[in-house]
C-alpha positions in Angstrom: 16.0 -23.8 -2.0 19.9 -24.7 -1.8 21.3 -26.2 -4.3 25.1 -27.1 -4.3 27.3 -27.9 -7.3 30.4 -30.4 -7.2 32.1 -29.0 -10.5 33.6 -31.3 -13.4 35.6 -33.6 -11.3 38.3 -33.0 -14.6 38.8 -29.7 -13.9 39.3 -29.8 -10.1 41.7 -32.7 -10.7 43.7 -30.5 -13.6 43.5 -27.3 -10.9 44.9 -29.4 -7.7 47.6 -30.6 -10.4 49.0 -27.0 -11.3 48.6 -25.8 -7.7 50.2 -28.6 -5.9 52.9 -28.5 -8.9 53.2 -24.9 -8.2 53.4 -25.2 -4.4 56.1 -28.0 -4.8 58.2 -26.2 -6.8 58.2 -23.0 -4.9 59.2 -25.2 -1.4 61.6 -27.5 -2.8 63.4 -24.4 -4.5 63.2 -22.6 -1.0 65.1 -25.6 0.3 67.6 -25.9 -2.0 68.5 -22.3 -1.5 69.3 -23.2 1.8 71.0 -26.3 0.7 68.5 -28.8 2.7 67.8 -30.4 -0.7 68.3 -30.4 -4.6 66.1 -29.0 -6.8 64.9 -31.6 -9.4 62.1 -32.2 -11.5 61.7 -36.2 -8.8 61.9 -33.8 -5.9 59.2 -31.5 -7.5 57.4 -34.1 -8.8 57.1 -36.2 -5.8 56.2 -33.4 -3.0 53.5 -32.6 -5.7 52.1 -36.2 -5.5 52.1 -35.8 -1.5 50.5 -32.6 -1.6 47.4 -33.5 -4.3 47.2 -36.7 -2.2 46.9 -34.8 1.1 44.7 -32.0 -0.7 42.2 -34.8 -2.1 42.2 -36.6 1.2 40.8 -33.5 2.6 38.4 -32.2 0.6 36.1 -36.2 0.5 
């Protein structure tokens, strides 16, 4: 018998959150060490709505 659990849907949203947060901030720091962007909290913020988007896409 196989049975498969989905988790708390709250707690995978709140994980994808921190790690695509995380993520984002790490790359758009990398760029603006080579001066390809700034590093700001609406260049951060909106990489890690790309990224959760993408991620979510994915995994449905």
């Amino acid at each position: 018998m196989e049975t498969t659990s989905q988790g708390d849907p709250r707690v995978l949203f709140v994980m994808n959150l921190v790690l695509s947060s995380v993520f984002a901030a790490v790359v758009i720091w990398g760029l603006s060490t080579v001066d390809i962007t700034q590093f700001t909290i609406v260049n951060v913020g909106s990489l890690a709505l790309v990224v959760m988007a993408a991620t979510y896409l994915i995994t449905r």
